[in-house]
C-alpha positions as CSV (number, residue, x, y, z in Angstrom):
1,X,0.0,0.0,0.0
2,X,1.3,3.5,-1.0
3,X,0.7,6.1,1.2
4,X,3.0,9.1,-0.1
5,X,0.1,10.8,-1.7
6,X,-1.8,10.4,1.2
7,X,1.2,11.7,3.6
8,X,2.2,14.6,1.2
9,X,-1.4,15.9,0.9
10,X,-1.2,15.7,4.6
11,X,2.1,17.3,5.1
12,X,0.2,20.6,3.1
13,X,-3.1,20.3,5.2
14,X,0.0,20.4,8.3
15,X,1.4,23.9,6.9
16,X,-2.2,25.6,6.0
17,X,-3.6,24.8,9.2
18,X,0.0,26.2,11.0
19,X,-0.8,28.9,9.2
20,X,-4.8,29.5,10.2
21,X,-4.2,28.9,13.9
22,X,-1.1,31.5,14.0
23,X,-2.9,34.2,12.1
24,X,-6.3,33.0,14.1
25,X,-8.0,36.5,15.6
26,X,-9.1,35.6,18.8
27,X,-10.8,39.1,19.8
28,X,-13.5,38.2,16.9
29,X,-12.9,34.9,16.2
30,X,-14.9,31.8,16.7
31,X,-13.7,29.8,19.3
32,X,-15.3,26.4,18.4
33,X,-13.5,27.1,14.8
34,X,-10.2,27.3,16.3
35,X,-10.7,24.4,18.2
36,X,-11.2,22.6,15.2
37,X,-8.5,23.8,13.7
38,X,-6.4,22.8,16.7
39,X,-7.7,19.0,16.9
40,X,-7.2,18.8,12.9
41,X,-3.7,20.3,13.5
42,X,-2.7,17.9,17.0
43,X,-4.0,14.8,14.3
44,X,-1.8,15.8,11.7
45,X,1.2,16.1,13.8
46,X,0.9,12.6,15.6
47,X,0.1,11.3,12.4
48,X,3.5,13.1,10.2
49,X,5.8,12.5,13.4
50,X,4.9,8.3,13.4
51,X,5.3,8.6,9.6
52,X,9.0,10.3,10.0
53,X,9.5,7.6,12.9
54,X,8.1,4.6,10.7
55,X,10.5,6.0,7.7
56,X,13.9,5.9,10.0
57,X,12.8,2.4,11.3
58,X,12.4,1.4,7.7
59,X,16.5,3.0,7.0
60,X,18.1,1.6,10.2
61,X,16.8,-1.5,9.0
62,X,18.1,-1.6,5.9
63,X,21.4,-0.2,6.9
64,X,21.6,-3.1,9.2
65,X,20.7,-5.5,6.5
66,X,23.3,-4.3,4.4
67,X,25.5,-5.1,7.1
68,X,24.8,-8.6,7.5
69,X,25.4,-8.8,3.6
70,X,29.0,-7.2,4.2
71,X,29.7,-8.6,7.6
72,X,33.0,-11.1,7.5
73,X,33.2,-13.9,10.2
């Protein structure tokens, strides 16, 4: 299953939704709508930092696989 679309869609969701809640106007803004935003935002973040965790599981194993190929005994 390919997921990079899904991810990099994701990733830009990430940066407009940094971008609502820092320019968010909280003297006439809605609160509930900033609340959304947050919960959307706190998602996205658990969701990109287990992808970047996933994707340097996925190297260090295949740096250690490479050196059990190369390994001499």
């Amino acid at each position: 299953m390919d997921l990079s679309n899904y991810i990099r869609t994701s990733e830009s969701r990430y940066q407009e939704l940094e971008r609502a809640i820092s320019a968010f106007d909280f003297t006439n803004g809605d609160n509930r709508q900033y609340e959304k935003l947050n919960r959307e935002y706190t998602r996205l973040k658990k969701l990109l930092s287990d992808w970047a965790e996933l994707n340097q599981a996925r190297q260090q194993l295949a740096e250690n696989r490479e050196l059990l190929t190369t390994t001499d005994y």
